[in-house]
PLY file of the C-alpha trace (Angstrom):
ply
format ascii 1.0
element vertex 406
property float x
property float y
property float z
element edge 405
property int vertex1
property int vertex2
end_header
36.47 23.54 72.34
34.64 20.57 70.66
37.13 17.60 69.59
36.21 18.41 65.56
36.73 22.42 65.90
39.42 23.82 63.69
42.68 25.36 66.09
42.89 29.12 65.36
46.52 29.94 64.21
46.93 32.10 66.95
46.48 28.96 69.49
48.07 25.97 66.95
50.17 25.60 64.25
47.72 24.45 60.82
48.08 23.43 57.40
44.43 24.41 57.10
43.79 27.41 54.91
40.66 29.15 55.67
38.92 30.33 52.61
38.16 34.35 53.09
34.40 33.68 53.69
35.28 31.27 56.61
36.18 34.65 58.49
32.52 36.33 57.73
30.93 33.05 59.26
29.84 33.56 63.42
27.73 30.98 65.80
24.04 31.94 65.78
23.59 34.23 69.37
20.60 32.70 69.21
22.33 28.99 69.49
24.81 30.54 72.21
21.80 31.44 74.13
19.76 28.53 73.77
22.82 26.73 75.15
21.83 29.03 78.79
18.42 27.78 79.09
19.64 23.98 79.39
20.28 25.02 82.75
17.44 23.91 85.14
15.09 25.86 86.41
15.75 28.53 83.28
12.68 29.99 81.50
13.33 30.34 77.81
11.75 33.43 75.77
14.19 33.38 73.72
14.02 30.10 70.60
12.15 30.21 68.43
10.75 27.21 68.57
7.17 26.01 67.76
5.60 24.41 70.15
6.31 20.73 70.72
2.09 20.25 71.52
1.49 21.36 67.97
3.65 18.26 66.77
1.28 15.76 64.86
2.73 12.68 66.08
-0.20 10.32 65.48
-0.76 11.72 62.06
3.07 10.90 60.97
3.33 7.59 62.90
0.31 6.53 60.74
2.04 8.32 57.17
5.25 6.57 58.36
4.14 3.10 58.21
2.15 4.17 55.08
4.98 5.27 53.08
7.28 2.28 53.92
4.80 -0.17 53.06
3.66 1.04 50.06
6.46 3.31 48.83
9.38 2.34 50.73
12.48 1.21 48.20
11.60 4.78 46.09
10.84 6.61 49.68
14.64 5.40 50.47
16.33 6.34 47.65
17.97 9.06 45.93
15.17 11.56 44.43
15.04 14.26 42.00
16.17 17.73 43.00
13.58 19.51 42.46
11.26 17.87 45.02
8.61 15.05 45.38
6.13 16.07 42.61
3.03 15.23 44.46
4.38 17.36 47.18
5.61 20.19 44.46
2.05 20.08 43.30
0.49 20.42 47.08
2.14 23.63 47.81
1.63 25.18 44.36
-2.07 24.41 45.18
-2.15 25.80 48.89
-0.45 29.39 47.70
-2.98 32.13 46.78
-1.81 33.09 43.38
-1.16 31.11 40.42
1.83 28.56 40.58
3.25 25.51 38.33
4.75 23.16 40.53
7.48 23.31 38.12
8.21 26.49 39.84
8.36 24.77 43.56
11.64 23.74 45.00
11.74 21.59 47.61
14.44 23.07 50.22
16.11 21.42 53.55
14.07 23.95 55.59
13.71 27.71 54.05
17.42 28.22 55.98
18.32 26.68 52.93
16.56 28.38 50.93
17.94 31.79 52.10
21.54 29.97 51.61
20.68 29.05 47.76
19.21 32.39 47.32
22.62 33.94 48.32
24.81 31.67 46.42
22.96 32.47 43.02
22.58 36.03 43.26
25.30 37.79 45.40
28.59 38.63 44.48
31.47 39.92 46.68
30.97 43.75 46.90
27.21 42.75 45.82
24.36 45.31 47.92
21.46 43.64 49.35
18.81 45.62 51.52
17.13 44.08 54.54
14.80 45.50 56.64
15.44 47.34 59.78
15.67 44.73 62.19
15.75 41.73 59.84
16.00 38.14 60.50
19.58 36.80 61.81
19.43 33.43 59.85
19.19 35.44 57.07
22.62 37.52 57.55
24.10 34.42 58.72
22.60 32.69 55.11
23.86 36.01 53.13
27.33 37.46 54.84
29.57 34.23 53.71
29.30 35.59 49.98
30.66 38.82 50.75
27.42 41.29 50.55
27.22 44.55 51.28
24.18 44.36 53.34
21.76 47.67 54.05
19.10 48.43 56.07
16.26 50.17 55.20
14.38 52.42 57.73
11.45 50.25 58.61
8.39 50.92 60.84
5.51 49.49 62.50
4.34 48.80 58.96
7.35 47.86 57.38
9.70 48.98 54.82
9.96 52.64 54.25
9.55 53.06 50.54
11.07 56.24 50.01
14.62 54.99 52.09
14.03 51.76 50.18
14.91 54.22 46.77
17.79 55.75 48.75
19.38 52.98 49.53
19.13 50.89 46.32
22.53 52.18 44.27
23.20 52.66 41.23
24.95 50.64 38.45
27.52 48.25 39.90
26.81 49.09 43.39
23.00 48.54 42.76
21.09 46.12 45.07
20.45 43.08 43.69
17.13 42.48 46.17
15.33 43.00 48.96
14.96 40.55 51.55
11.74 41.15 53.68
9.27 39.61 56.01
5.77 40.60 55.61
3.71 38.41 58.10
4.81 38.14 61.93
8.27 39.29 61.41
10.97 37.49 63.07
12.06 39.20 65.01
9.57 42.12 66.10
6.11 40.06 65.19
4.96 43.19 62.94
3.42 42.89 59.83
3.58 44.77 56.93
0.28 46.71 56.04
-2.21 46.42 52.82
-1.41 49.71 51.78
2.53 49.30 52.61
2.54 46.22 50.55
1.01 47.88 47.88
3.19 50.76 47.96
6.06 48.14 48.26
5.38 46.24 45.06
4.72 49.25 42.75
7.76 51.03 43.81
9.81 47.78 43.55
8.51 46.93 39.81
9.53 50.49 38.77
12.82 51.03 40.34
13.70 47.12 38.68
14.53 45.74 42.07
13.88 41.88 42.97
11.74 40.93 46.24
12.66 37.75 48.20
9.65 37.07 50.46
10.26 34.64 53.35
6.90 33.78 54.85
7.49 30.85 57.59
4.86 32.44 59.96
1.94 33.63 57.92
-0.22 30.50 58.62
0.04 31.97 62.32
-2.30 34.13 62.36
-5.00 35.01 65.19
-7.95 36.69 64.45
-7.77 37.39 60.46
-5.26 36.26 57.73
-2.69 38.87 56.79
-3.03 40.37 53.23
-1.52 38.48 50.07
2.05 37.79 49.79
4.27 40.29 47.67
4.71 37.46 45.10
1.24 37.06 44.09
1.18 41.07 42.92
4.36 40.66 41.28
5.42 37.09 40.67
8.05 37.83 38.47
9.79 40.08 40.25
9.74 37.75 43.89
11.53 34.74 45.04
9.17 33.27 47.77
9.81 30.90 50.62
7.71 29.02 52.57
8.48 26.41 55.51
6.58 23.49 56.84
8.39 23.66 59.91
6.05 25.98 61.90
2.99 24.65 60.63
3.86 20.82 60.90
7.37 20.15 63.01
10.76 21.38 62.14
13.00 17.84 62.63
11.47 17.23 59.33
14.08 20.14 57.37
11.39 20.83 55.02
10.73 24.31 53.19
10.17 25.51 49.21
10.95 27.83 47.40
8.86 29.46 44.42
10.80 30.89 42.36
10.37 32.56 38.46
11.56 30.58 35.31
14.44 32.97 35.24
16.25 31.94 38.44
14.66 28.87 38.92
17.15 26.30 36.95
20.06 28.26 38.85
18.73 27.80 42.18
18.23 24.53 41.66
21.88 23.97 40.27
22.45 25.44 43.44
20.58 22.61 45.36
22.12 19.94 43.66
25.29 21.05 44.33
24.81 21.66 48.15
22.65 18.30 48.77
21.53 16.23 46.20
17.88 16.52 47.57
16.13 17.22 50.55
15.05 13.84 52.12
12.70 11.62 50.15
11.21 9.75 53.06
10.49 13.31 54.53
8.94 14.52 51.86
6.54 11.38 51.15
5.24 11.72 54.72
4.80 15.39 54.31
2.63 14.75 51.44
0.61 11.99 52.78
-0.32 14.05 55.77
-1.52 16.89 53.97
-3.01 15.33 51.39
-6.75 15.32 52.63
-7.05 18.96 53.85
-4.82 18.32 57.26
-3.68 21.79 57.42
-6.99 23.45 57.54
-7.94 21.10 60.14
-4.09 21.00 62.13
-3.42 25.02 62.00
-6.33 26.35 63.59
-5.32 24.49 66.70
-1.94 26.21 66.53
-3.43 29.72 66.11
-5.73 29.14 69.12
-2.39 27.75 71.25
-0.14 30.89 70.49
-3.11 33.57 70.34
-3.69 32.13 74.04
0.16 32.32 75.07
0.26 35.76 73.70
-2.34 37.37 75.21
-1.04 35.94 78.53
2.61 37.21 77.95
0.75 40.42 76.89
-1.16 40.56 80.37
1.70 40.29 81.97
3.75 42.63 80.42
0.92 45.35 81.41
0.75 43.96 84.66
4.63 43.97 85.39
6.22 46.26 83.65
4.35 49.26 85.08
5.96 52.25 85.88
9.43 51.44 83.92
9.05 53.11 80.68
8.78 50.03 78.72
7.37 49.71 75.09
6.58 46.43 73.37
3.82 45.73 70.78
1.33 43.62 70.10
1.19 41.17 67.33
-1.36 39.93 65.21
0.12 36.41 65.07
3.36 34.52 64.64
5.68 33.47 67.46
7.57 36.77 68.81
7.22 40.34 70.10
9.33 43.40 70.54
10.51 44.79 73.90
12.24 47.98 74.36
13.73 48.99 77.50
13.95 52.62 79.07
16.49 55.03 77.38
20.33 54.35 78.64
20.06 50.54 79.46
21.15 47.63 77.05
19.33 44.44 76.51
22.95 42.61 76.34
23.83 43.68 79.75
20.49 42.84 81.00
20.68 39.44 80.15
22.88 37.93 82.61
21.01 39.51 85.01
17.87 37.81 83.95
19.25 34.86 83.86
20.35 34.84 87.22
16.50 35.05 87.64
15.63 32.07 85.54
15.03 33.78 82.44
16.17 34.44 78.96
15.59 36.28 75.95
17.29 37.38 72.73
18.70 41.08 72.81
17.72 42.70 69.79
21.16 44.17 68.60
21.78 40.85 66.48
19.02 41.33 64.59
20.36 44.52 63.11
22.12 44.64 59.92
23.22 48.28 60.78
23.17 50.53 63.88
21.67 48.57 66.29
19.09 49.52 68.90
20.85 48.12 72.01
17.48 48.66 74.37
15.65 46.40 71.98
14.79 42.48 72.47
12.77 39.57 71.23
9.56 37.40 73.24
8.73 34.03 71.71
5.53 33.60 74.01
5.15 30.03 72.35
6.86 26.97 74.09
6.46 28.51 77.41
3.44 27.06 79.64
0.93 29.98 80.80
2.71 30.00 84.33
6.14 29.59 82.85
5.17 32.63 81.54
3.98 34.53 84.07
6.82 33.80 86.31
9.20 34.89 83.79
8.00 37.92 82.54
7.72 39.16 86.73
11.51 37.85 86.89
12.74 40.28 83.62
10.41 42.54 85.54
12.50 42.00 88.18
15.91 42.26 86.41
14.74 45.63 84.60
14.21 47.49 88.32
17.77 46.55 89.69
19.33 47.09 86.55
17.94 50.85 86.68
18.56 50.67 90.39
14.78 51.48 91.08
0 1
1 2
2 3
3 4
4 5
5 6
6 7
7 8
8 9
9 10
10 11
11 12
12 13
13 14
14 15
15 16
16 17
17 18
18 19
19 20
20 21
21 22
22 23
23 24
24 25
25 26
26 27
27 28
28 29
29 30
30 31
31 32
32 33
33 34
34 35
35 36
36 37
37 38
38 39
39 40
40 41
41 42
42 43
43 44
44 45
45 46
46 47
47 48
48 49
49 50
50 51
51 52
52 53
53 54
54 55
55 56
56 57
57 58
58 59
59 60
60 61
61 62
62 63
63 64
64 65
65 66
66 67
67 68
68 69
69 70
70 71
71 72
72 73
73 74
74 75
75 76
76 77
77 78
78 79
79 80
80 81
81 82
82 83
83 84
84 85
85 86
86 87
87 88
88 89
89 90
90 91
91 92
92 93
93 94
94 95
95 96
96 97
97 98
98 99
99 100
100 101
101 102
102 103
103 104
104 105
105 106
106 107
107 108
108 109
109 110
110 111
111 112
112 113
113 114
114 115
115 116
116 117
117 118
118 119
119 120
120 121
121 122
122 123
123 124
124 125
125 126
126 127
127 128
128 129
129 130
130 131
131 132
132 133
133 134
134 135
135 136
136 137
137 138
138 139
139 140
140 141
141 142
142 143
143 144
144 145
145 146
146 147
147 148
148 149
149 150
150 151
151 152
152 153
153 154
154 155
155 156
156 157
157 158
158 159
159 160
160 161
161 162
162 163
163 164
164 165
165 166
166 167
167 168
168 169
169 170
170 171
171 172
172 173
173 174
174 175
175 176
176 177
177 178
178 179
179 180
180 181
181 182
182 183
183 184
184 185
185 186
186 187
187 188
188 189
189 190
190 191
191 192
192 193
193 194
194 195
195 196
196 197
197 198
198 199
199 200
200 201
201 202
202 203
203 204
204 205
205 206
206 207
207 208
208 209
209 210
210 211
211 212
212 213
213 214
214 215
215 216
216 217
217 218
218 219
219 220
220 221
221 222
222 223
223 224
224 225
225 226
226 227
227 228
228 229
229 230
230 231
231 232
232 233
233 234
234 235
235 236
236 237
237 238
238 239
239 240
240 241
241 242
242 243
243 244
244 245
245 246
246 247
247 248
248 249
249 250
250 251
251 252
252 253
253 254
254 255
255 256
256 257
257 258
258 259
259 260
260 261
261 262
262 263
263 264
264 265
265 266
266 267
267 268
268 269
269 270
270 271
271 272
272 273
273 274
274 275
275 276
276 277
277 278
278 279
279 280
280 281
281 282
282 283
283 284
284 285
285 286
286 287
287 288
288 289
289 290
290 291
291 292
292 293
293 294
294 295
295 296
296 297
297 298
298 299
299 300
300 301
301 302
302 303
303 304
304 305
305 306
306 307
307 308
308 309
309 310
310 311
311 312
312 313
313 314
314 315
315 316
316 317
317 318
318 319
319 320
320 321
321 322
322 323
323 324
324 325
325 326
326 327
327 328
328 329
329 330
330 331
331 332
332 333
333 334
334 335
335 336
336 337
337 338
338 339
339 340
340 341
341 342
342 343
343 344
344 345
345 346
346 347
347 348
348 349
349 350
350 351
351 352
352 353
353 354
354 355
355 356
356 357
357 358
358 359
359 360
360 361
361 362
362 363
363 364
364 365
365 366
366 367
367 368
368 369
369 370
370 371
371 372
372 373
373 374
374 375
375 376
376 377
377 378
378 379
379 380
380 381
381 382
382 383
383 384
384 385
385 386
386 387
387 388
388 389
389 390
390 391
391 392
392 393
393 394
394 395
395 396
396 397
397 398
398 399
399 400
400 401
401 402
402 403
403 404
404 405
């Protein structure tokens, strides 16, 4: 136990009172995980974690001493909620569809976004639908306000349509949105089709039912961009959020939201109410990076890095895993794949086993908002060196046989 964690009442006496949510709220497995590869010698598939090489140190050294001379009293105060207007105006440029920038919000990282999201639209008892698997930061964001949380049969192109109907509700029990990943999806790496997306929107606008599109990884593409964002066929009908924590370096906490005229002043409320703003110093540098086409010159790099690293980890999936009845896929970009083991075993109780190898990964079962797939886990091929990488995949390799006793 840390010195500053609360004593359960079942180990010490409190006069704490923990409000009901308190109970819904669990560590991150990811986190718990993460904690395992601090051991030496440990190869970690399982953060998800950009690449430190990708970091543009020079390029924020040089916007750091930039800012503070020439900005540095308003840099270094409190700011306006809603964001740093030339950055607000920056990302409503950059996004394919038509945007104000008085429809940006400037978030501490798109976690928060996901958490203001929650907070304005779900209600105890509330139904939201997810995809099946989803992202775990987003049940972590959503399961403090009490949710009902569903999962819609998904596939190698992404939401099933015709479950997404079944499992809407009807009149109080009705979902009050979707929550999806189109591009790279964390966690399988999949991305939702033209024609699925299509499909997706048209049935969404008729049945009524709000989209919120989380798109941290669509930048991270390899060999083509993926097709436009849900929110630029329907922008009143999505909540979009973006991150500039995969693209530039996450220690910044920087991430937007783009949100319609009718939510927008309550998520904002929202933001206000939770921090104020999200750091003005951060944000000036952010902008004065960018400013002169840096992305289009910064990101390519990145695809190159992880379209490298992922071909590798592919190569030696092939390589390794023959013969064991193992399935994974093949992404078009992003950070992650999927793995699924042979019938009967259980990524959970593989993983100590790996790591006794030197090597770690996420099992896929937290991922799950429902029934979860317990032979399923997650790859990040992207802060792992090319050797790192072929070492560890022969060590899971490794683990798989003995676990299966083959």
């Amino acid at each position: 136990m840390k010195p500053n964690d609360l004593p359960t009442p079942s180990t010490a006496a409190t006069p704490w009172t923990l409000a009901r949510r308190a109970a819904r709220m669990n560590p991150s497995v990811i986190r718990e995980i993460l904690k395992v590869t601090e051991k030496p010698g440990i190869i970690s598939f399982a953060g998800g974690l950009p690449s430190p090489k990708t970091f543009p140190v020079t390029e924020f050294a040089a916007a750091c001493a930039k800012v503070l001379a020439q900005d540095g009293q308003a840099a270094l105060q409190y700011a306006a909620s809603e964001g740093y207007a030339p950055l607000r105006e920056a990302v409503a440029a950059q996004l394919p569809w038509a945007v104000d920038p008085a429809q940006v919000l400037i978030t501490t990282g798109s976690q928060q976004g996901l958490d203001l999201v929650a907070k304005v639209l779900v209600d105890s008892g509330s139904r939201v639908l997810v995809e099946t698997p989803t992202y775990l930061g987003a049940l972590q964001a959503f399961t403090p306000m009490e949710p009902e949380i569903r999962s819609v049969a998904s596939d190698a192109e992404g939401i099933d349509v015709d479950d997404l109907e079944r499992q809407l509700g009807s009149g109080a029990d009705r979902a009050r949105f979707l929550y999806v990943l189109p591009n790279f999806q964390n966690p399988t790496g999949r991305s939702m089709s033209e024609a699925r997306r299509a499909a997706l929107v048209a049935r969404a606008a008729a049945l009524g039912l709000p989209i919120v599109e989380d798109n941290p990884y669509g930048d991270l593409w390899f060999d083509a961009p993926p097709p436009p964002p849900l929110a630029a066929r329907h922008p009143e009908g999505c909540i979009y959020l973006g991150s500039f924590s995969k693209v530039l370096a996450p220690g910044l906490r920087l991430g937007f939201i783009v949100a319609p005229a009718s939510v927008y002043p309550k998520l904002l409320q929202a933001k206000q109410a939770a921090d104020l703003h999200s750091p003005g110093f951060n944000q000036r540098m952010v902008a004065e990076v960018i400013k002169d086409g840096f992305l289009e010159r910064h990101v390519p790099t990145i695809r190159a890095l992880y379209k490298s690293q992922c071909a590798t980890m592919l190569d030696c999936l092939g390589q390794e895993m023959e013969g064991l009845d193992v399935q994974w896929n093949s992404p078009d970009g992003g950070m992650f794949l999927w793995l699924r083991l042979p019938a009967g075993m259980s990524a959970i109780d593989l993983l100590p086993r790996a790591v006794d190898k030197g090597v770690a990964f996420v099992p896929g079962a937290a991922f799950y908002a429902g029934e979860p797939d317990a032979r399923t886990l997650r790859l990040s091929f992207v802060t792992a060196s090319v050797e790192q990488i072929r070492i560890g995949i022969a060590a899971l390799a490794r683990a798989i046989r003995e676990q299966r006793g083959t």
